[in-house]
C-alpha positions in Angstrom: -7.6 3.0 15.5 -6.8 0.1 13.6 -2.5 -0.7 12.8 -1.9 -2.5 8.9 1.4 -3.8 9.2 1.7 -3.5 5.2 4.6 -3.6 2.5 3.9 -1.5 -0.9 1.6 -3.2 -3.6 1.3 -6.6 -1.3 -1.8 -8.0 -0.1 -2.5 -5.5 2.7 -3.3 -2.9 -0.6 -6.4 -4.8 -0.8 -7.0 -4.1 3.6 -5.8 -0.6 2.6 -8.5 0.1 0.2 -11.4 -1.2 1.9 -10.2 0.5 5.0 -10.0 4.0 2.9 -13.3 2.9 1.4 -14.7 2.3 5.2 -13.4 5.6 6.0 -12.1 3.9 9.0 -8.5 5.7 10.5 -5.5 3.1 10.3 -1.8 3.5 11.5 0.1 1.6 8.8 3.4 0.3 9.6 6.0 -0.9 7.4 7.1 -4.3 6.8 10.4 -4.3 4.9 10.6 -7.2 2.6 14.1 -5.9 1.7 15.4 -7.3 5.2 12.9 -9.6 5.4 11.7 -8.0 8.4 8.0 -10.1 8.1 10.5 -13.2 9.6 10.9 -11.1 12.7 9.8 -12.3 16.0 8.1 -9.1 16.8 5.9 -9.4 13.6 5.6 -13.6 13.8 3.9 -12.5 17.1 1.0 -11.2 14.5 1.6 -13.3 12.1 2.8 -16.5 12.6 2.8 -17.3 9.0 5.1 -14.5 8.5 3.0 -12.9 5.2 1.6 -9.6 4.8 -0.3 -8.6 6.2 -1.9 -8.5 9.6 -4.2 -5.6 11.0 -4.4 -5.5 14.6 -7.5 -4.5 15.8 -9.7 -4.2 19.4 -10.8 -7.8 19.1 -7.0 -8.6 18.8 -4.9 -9.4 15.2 -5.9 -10.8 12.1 -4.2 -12.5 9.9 -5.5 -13.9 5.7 -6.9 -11.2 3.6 -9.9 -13.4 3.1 -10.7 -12.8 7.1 -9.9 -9.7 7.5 -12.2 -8.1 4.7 -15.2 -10.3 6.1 -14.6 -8.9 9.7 -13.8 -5.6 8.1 -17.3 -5.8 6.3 -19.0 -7.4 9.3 -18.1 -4.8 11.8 -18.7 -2.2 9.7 -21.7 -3.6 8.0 -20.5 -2.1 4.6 -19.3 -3.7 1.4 -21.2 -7.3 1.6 -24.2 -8.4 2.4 -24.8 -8.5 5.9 -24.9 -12.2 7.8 -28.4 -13.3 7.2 -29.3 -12.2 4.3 -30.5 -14.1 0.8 -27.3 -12.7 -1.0 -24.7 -14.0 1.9 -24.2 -17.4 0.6 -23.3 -16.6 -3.2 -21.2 -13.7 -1.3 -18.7 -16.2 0.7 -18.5 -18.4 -2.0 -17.1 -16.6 -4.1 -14.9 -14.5 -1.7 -13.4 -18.0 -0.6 -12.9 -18.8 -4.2 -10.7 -16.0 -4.7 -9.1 -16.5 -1.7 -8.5 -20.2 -1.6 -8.3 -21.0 -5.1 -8.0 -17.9 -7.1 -5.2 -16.6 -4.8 -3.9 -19.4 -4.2 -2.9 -19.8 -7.7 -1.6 -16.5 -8.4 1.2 -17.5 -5.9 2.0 -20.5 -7.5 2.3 -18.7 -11.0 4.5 -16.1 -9.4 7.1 -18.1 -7.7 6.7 -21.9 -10.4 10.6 -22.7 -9.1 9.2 -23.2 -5.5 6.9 -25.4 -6.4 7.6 -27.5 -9.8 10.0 -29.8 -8.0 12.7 -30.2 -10.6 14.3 -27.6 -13.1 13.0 -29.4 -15.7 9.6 -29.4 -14.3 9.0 -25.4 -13.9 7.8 -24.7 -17.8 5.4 -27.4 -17.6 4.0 -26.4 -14.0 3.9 -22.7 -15.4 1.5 -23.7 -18.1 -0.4 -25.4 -16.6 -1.1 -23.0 -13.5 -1.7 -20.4 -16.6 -4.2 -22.7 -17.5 -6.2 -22.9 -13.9 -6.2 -19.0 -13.5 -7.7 -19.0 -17.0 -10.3 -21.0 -15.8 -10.5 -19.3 -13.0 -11.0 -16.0 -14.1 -13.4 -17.1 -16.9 -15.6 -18.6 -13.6 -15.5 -15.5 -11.9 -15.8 -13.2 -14.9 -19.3 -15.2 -15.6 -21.0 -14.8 -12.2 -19.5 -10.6 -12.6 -21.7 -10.6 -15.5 -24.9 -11.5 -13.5 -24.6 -8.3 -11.6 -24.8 -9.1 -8.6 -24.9 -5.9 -5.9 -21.8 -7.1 -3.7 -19.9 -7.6 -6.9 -20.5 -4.8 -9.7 -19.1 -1.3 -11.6 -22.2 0.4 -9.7 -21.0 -0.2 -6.0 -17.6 -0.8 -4.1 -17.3 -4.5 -2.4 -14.7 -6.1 -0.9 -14.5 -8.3 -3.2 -14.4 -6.0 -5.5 -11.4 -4.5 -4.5 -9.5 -8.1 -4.2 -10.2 -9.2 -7.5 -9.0 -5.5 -9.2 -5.5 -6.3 -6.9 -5.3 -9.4 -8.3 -5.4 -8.5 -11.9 -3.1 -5.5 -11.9 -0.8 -8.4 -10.0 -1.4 -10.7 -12.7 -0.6 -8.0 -15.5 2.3 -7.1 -13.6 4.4 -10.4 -12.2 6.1 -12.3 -12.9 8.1 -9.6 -15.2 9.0 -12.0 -17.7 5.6 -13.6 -17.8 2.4 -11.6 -18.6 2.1 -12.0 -22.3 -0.5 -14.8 -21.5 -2.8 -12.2 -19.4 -5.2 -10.2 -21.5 -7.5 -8.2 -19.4 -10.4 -7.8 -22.0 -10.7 -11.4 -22.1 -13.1 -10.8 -18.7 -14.7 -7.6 -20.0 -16.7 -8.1 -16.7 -14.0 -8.1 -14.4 -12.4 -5.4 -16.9 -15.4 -3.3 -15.8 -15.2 -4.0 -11.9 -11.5 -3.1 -12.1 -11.9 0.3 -14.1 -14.4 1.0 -11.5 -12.6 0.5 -8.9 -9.7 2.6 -9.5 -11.7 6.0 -10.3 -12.8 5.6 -6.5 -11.0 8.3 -3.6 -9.9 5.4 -1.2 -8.4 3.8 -4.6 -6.5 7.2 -5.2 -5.6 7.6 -2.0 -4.1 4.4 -1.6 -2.1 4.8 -4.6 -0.2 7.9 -3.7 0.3 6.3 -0.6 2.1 3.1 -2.2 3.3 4.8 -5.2 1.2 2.8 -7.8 0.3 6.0 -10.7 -3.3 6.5 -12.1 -4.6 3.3 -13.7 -3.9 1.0 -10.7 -5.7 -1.4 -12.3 -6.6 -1.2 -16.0 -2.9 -0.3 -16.9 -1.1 -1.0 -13.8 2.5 0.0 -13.5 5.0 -0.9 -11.5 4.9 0.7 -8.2 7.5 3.3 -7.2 6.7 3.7 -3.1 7.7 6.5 -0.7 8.9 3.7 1.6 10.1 0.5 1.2 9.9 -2.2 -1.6 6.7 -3.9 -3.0 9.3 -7.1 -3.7 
């Protein structure tokens, strides 16, 4: 049995998913970001970084979405190519990509007054962040339109489900900030996403966290039984 420590509509939606798609049984336990409870000792014990989420696990916890879905897909030899094969390469690449740069960005277009510096710097470190996740997602849109089998409509990836996340996050957040996001622009990733959220351990994991019917394509704010996605 595997334990998500998760908030609603976080990061650990992406362990959730891949988990349900697994078919793997998980305890999920919340982490209240209303009291900040991912700053307790009992979860920095997980988590030393303090961000959600961690899954603990029989080979001890994990921590970085990035690692978790590649031991996820390792132990399970499901949804990536397995280590050793001609598609494994092109595979990490990419999944670090979203992780490490991707990701990475997505953070710094959320929160732009944490890391401008200055007031008077946020509007111009806003733009051009928008302008890196363009890129970004034009990179990622192009190699989704070669097809390749751990990234496509036809079959449920990892990665898959990481990208989707990030685009409904990216239509959704900041709330005053979205305009610039239009999802046809990457009618690729578009496809991936719609996908995606037709998929049981996508439906599953949006009555569990609240998030409606088109989790993805036209992505509404969640609503969770239990505590607060912000």
């Amino acid at each position: 049995m595997y334990i998500l420590h998760y908030a609603p509509d976080n990061a650990s939606l992406i362990v959730r998913l891949t988990l349900e798609e697994l078919g793997q049984p998980c305890e999920t336990r919340l982490i209240d970001r209303r009291i900040r409870a991912q700053d307790s000792e009992s979860y920095r014990t997980l988590n030393p970084n303090g961000l959600i989420p961690a899954l603990e696990t029989p080979d001890g916890p994990i921590f970085e979405t990035a690692a978790i879905l590649l031991w996820l897909s390792e132990r399970h030899g499901a949804l990536a190519p397995p280590p050793g094969t001609p598609e494994r390469a092109a595979f990490l690449k990419w999944l670090f990509f979203t992780s490490n740069t991707l990701h990475a960005d997505i953070r710094l277009h959320f929160y732009p007054d944490r890391h401008a510096g200055s007031p008077d710097c946020i509007a111009p470190f806003a733009e051009a962040t928008r302008r890196r996740l363009t890129s970004h997602l034009g990179l990622v849109d192009a190699m989704a339109a070669t097809r390749p089998d751990w990234f496509t409509p036809d079959l449920p990836s990892v990665l898959g489900y990481y990208v989707a996340c990030l685009l409904r996050w990216l239509a959704l957040y900041p709330k005053d900030g979205t305009q610039w996001f239009d999802l046809t622009a990457v009618p690729s990733l578009h496809a991936i996403a719609a996908a995606m959220e037709t998929r049981p351990a996508a439906r599953k994991a949006a009555l569990a966290e609240g998030l409606g019917e088109t989790i993805f394509t036209k992505p509404s704010l969640a609503r969770p039984p239990e505590g607060s996605a912000t």
